[in-house]
N, C-alpha and C positions, 0 to 999 in steps of 0.2 A: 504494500500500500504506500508505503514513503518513497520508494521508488517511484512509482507509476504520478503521485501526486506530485514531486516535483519535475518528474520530464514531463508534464501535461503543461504546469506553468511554465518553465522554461522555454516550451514548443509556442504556447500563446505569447509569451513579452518576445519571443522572437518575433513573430509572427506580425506583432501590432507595430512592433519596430520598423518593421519594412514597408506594412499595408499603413502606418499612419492612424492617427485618431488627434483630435481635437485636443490642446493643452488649456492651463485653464485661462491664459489669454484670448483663447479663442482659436487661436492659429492651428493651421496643420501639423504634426510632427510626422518623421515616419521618412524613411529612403523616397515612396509615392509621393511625396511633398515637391519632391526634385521634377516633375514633370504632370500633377498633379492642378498642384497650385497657380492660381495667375500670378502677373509680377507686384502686381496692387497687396494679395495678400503675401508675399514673400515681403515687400519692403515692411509693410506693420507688421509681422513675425521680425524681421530684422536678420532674415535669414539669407539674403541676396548684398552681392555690392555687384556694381554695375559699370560700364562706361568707363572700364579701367584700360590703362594705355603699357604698354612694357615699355618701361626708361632703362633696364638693365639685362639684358639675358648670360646667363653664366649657367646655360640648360646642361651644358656641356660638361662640365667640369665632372672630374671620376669622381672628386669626394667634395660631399654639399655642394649637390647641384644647384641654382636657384634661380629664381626669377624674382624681378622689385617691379611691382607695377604701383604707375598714380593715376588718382583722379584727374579725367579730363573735366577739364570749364572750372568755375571755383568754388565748387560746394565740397566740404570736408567731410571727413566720416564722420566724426563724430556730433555730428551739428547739420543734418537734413531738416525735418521736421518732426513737431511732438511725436509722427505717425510712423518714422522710419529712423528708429536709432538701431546700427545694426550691433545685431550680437555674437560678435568675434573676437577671440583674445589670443594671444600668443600661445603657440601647442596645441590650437582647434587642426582638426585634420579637416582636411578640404576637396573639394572639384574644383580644376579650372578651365573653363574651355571659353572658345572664341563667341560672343554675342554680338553682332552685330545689327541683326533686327531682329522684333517682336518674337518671334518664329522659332528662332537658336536657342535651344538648350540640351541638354546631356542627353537626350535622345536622340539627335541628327548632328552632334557635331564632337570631334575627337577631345577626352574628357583624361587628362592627365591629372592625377592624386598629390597631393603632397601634405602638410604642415606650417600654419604660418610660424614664421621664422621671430616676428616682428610683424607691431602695424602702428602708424601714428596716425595722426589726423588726415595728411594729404598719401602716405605712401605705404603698401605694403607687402614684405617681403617673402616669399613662399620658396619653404625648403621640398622639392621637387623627391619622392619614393624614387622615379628610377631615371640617371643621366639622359639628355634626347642629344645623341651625336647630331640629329639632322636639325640643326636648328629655324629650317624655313617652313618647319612645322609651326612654329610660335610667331608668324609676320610680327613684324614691328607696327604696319602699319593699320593690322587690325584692333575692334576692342576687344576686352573680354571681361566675361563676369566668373564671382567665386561664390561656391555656396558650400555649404556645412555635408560631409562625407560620413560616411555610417560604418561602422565596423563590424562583424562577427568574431571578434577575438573574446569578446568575454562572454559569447553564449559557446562559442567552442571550448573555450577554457572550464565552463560548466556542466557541459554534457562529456567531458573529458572525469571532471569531479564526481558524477553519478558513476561514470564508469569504476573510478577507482573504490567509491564507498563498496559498490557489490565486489570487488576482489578484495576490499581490506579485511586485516587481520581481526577476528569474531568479537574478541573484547573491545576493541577500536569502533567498530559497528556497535554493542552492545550499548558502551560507555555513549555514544549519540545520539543514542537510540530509547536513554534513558531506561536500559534495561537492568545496568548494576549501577552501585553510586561511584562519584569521584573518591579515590583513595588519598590518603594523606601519610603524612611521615610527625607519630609524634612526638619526635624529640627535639621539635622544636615548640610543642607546646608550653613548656614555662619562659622561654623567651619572649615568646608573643604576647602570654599574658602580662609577661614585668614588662612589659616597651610602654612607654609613654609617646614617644614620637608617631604622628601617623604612618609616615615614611617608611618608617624601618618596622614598624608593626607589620605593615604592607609588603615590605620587602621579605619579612620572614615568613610571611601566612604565601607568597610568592616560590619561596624555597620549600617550605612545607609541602605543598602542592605535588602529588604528584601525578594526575591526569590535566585537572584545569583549575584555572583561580580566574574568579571574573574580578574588575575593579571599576568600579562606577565612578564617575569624571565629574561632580558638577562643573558649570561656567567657574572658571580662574580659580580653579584650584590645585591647579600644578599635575597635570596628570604626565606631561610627555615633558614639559620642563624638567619637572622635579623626581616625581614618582617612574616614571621609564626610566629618566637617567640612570636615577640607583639600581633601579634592579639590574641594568646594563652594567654597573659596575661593580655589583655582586656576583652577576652569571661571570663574569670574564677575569674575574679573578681567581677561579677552578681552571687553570691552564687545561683539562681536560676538556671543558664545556665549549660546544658549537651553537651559536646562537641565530635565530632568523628574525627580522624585525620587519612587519608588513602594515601597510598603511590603506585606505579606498583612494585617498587625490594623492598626486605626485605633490601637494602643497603641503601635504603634512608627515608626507616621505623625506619632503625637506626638512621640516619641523626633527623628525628622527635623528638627520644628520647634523644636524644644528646640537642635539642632545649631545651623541656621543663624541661629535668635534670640539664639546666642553668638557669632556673628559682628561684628567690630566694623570700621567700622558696620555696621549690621545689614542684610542686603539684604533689596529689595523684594518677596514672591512671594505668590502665592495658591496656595491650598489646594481643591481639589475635593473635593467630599463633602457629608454631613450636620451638621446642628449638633451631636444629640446624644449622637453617637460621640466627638467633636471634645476636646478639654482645653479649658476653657472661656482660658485663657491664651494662645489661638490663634485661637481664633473670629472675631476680627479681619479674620484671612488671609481666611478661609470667600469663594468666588466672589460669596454672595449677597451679603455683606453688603462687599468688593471694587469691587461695581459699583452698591451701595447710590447713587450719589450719578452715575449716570450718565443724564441725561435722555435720552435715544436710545438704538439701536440702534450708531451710528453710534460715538458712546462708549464706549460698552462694547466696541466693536471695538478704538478706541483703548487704552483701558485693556488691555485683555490682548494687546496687542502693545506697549505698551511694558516690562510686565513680563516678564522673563526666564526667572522659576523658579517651577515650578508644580508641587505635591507631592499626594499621593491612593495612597489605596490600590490596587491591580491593578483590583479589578476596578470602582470608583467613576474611572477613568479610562479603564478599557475601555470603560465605559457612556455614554463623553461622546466617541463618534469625531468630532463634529462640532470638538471642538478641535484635531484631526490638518489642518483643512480649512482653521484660521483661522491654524495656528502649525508651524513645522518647530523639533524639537529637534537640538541636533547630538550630544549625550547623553543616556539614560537614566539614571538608575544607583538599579538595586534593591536595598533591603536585604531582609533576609528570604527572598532570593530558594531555600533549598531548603525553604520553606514553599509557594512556589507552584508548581502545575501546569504543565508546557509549555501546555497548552492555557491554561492563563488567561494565557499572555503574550504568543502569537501573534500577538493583534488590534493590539496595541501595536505588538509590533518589525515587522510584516507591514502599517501601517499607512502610506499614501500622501497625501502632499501634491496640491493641489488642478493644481499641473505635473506630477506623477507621480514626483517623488523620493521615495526612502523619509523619511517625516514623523520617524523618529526615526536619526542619524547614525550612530552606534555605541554599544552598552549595556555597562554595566558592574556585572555580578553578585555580590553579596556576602551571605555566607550558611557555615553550615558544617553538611556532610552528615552531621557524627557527632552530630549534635542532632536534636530533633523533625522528623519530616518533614513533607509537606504531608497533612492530612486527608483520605482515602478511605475508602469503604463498600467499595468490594471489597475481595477479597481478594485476593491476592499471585497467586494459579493465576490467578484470572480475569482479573487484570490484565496476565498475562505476555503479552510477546512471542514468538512461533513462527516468525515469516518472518525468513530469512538477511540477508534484504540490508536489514532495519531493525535485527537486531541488528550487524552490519557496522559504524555507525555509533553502536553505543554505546546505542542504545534497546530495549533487554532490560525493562522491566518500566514500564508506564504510569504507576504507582502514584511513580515518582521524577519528580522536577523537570528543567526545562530543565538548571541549575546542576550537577547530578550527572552528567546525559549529558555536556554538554561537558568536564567535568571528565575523566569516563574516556577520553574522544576523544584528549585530548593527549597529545603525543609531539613530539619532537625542536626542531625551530624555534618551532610551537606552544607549547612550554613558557614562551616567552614569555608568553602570555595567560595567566597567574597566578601568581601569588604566596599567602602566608601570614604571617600577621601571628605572631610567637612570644614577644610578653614580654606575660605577662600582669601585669594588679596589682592581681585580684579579691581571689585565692584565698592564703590562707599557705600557704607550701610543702609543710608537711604535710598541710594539708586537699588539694592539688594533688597529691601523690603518685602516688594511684592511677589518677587518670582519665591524668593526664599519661604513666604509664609503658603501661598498660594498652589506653588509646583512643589518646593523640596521639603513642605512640612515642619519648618523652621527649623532644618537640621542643619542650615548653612553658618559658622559665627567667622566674622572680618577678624583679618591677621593683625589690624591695626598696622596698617605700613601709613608711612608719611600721608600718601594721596586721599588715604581712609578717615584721617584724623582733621588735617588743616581745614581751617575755615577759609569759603571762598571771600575773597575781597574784591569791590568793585572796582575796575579802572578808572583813573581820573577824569578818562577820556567820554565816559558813558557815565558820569554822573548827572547830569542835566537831561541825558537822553530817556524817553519814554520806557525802554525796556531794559534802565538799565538793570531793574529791580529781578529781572531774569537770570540776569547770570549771574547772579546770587544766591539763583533754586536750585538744586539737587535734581528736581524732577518735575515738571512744568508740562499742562495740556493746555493749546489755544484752539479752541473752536474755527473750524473751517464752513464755507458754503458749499451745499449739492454742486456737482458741476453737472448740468444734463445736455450739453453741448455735442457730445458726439452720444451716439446710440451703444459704444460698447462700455463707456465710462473708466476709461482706465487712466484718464485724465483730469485734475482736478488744478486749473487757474488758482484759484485763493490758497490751495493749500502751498503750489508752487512758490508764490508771492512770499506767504508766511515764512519758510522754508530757507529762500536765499535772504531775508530780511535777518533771522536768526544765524545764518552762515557770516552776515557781515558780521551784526556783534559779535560772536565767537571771535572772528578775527580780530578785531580790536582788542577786547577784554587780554587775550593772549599776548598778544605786542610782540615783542620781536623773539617770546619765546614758540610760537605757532608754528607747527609743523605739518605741512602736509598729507604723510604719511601717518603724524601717530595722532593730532589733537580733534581732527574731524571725521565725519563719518554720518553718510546720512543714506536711511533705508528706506527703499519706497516698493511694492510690489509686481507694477509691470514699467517695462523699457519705455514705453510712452511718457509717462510719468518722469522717469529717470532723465529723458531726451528735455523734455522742459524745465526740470528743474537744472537740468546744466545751462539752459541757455539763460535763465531768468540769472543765474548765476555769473552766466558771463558778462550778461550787461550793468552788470556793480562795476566791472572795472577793476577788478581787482587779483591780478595774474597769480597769486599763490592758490588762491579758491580753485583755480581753474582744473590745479591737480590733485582734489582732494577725491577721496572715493564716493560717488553716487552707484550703487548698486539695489539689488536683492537679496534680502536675508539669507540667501541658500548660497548667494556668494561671501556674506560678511560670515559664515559660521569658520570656527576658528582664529578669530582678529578677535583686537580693540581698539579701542578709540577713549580721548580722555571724556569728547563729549558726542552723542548718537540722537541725530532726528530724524527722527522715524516715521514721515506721511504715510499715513493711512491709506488713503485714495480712494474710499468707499462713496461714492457716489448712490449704489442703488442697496437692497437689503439682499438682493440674490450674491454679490460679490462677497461675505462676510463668508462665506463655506468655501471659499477658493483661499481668502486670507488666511484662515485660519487651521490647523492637523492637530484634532482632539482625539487624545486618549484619554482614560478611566483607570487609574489607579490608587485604592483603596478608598473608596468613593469619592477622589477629588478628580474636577474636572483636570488634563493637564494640558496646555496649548503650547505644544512643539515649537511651531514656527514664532510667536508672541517671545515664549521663553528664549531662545537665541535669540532674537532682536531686541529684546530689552537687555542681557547679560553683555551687551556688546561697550556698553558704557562703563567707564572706570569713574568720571567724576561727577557728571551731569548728563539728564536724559530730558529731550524735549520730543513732543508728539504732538500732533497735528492732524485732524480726522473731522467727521462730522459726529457728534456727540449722540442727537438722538435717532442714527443706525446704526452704532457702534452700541448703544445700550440694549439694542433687540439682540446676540449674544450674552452668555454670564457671564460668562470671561472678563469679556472688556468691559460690561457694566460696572465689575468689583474693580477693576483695575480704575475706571474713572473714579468711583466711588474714595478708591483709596490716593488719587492724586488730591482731591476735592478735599480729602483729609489733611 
């Protein structure tokens, strides 16, 4: 039955992947999208660029082939209209082919793959999958347009992972399967109970472990800073121990390498994967360029058997089982782990050494299920579970991760295999408030670090000014108007207005300590939205704003910001079931998406909505309720 249930989902999210279905912008998703969709709805999905000219071809070149095309006439990327802000970012895999009229796209005209390399406002660079010697394949003098590429690597990579569960070893199946419990080692129980430190309480109850140890992350509580480091530098202090370190985004793959390159001395590992996904700060590690200097086969064997710790994303090490064949880990340990699939981690922990022991010892999942979940096209019906004896063991809905089954599995002895980290030292107490009483049951207390404690001070400069009483809040809601201007409402003028009004003060109040990257940060739901608040933005005049992050909460998860404005954009009452991913646990409501966008703030949180749609949820009703407090 767990068989058959996950190659059924996996056959349908393939399936919807290619055939497309509606996202909750509205827009088409789906490979069918590529020849589907007119160019009206591709520009409002933001899923096209157009009318692009080649300034550089280097199609030729044996290593990093590329191509840099710009915009023809003088409209920029990132600056069309509310209705077409596109959405590309460096390391999107791509289609490129020749457009020249209405007529031209990847169905009648030759469709070369690649990687953006780089993209700014007027120009962007695309690393080319395979050299083109003939380069009058690519005229100079035509246009061309790029649109977003679809992979089957990580449904291969999990019908690879089904495969491996029904050959793995029966206790290995059993222990997934919720058939016998997680075993432990206890002689490290009077350690764990004398530890006072969370850290190392967690690092022991981590050694203790010997099938699985879950550890639950809330927002800024040091999970892959503080808590992966150590354990990274407990495992690797057993000169004996092989370790594997896996991540869902190659951004918190980075985040890994960032850990263990704080390790002093630094230890040895390689990194599996792409270059230009990669921090270029890391690239070093990268396998390619690891065995850069190994004249054989032979060496390169050597080489990755002398090294101990090898990091990659789920599914960029699910795609390489041939390192199961060369290396046995005796730990896993995933972060991110309720961003990924059961299925995408199957091939991993189900994966067998070349004597037949399990290739990976025991895994150690770290992750927190009141944040983003993993990305599915279905929906929740389609994805549920109906057989007894698979909800029995905790697997009620496909759409959740490994990390959240085993989580609700636990009970009694069990309780061993996890822990929670509870001092956070993101967020100041007041901005913590509500997610902490709300989502994590008042189990979060502040580290009292400097930023937690200080009182904020107004600028000299914003003393006479109307708002300048704002940033002096902690937490602050201003009432916006309906926008019913376009029919799909994913645009709201007043909130925009509000929004860069707030972005200037910030800049002031800050003064010439404001930073781009770390002091601002403003979250809005769809790219139309984001497209206006950048321009309302840019006509302040003011060039530092320019580079500040306007996104979507599914992009800010993992960041901070000292201070996070977060437009609503709710326009009609049907839009509040897109805004928002509620779960139910122990009868509190919990709102996913809310939860990371509010945890995103370290000093001050400002919000921006219409008040009375935003109170037809409960969620956001208490959340007004307790601003209003």
């Amino acid at each position: 039955a767990y068989y058959y249930s996950l190659y059924n989902f996996i056959t349908k999210e393939q399936y919807t992947t290619k055939s497309g279905d509606t996202d909750y912008e509205g827009g088409r998703m789906g490979t069918a999208s590529l020849w589907l969709s007119s160019l009206a709805e591709k520009c409002e999905a933001g899923e096209i660029l157009y009318n692009l000219r080649i300034t550089k071809n280097r199609a030729a070149d044996e290593h990093k082939a590329h191509v840099v095309l710009s915009r023809t006439g003088s409209v920029s990327f990132s600056e069309d209209t509310p209705e077409a802000l596109p959405n590309f970012r460096a390391g999107d895999a791509i289609v490129l082919y020749e457009r020249n009229k209405d007529t031209d796209n990847v169905t009648n005209k030759m469709v070369f793959k690649g990687n953006i390399e780089a993209i700014t406002e007027n120009d962007i660079t695309i690393r080319l999958r395979a050299p083109q010697r003939n380069l009058a394949i690519l005229p100079a003098e035509s246009l061309y347009a790029v649109e977003h590429d679809a992979s089957d690597i990580t449904f291969r990579a999990m019908f690879l992972g089904l495969s491996a569960f029904v050959s793995a070893n029966q206790e290995r199946r059993d222990l997934l399967l919720g058939q016998r419990p997680p075993e432990f080692d206890t002689a490290f129980d009077s350690q764990i109970t004398a530890s006072e430190n969370d850290f190392t309480r967690i690092t022991l109850k981590a050694q203790a472990a010997k099938d699985y140890f879950l550890l639950i992350g809330p927002p800024g509580t040091g999970k892959t800073s503080r808590a992966l480091k150590q354990m990274a530098e407990i495992f690797h202090q057993d000169e004996r121990k092989q370790i594997l370190f896996l991540a869902y985004t190659n951004r918190a793959t980075d985040e890994i390498c960032k850990a263990l390159s704080s390790i002093c001395p630094q230890p040895d590992y390689i990194r599996i994967g792409s270059e230009l996904p990669c921090d270029p700060a890391y690239r070093e590690h990268l396998i390619e360029n690891a065995l850069a200097d190994c004249a054989n086969r032979k060496e390169a064997q050597e080489r990755i058997a002398r090294c101990r710790i090898f990091v990659g994303t789920a599914a960029s090490i699910s795609n390489r089982p041939e390192l199961f064949r060369l290396k046995h880990f005796d730990v896993a340990i995933v972060d991110e782990a309720t961003q990924i699939l059961e299925p995408q981690l199957l091939g991993i922990l189900c994966a067998r050494n070349e004597d037949g022991r399990n290739a990976v010892g025991k895994f150690i999942l770290i992750g927190d299920h009141k944040q983003l979940p993993a990305v599915v096209l279905q929906s929740s019906l389609q994805s549920e579970i109906h057989d007894e004896a698979l909800r029995a063991i905790g697997l009620t809905n496909l759409k959740d991760s490994l990390f959240e089954r085993l989580y609700r599995s636990l009970g009694g002895e069990a309780d061993k295999a996890y822990d929670q980290l509870r001092k956070q030292g993101r967020m100041h107490p007041a901005v913590a408030a509500f997610p902490n009483k709300v989502f994590y049951g008042g189990d979060l207390e502040s580290l009292n670090l400097p930023h937690q404690t200080e009182e904020l001070v107004l600028s000299p400069l914003l003393k006479d000014d109307e708002d300048g009483r704002l940033m002096v809040q902690r937490v602050a809601f201003l009432p916006s108007s309906p926008d019913i201007s376009t029919a799909s409402g994913k645009i709201n003028h007043s909130e925009a207005v509000i929004v860069a009004r707030l972005a200037k003060k910030v800049f002031i109040q800050y003064g010439s300590t404001f930073n781009a990257k770390r002091t601002l940060g403003i979250i809005t739901p769809y790219r139309n939205q984001i497209a206006l608040i950048k321009r309302e933005i840019t006509c302040l005049g003011i060039a530092e704003l320019n580079h500040i992050l306007v996104d979507t909460v599914e992009r800010f998860q993992g960041s901070e910001r000292d201070v996070i404005i977060y437009s609503f954009c709710i326009n009609h009452a049907w839009q509040l079931e897109f805004l928002s991913n509620t779960i139910e646990e122990d009868g509190m409501l919990i709102d996913r998406k809310l939860n990371v966008a509010l945890t995103r703030a370290r000093k001050q949180l400002f919000m921006t909505g219409v008040p009375e749609l935003l109170r037809t949820n409960p969620v956001y009703a208490a959340l007004l309720n307790a601003v209003e407090r």
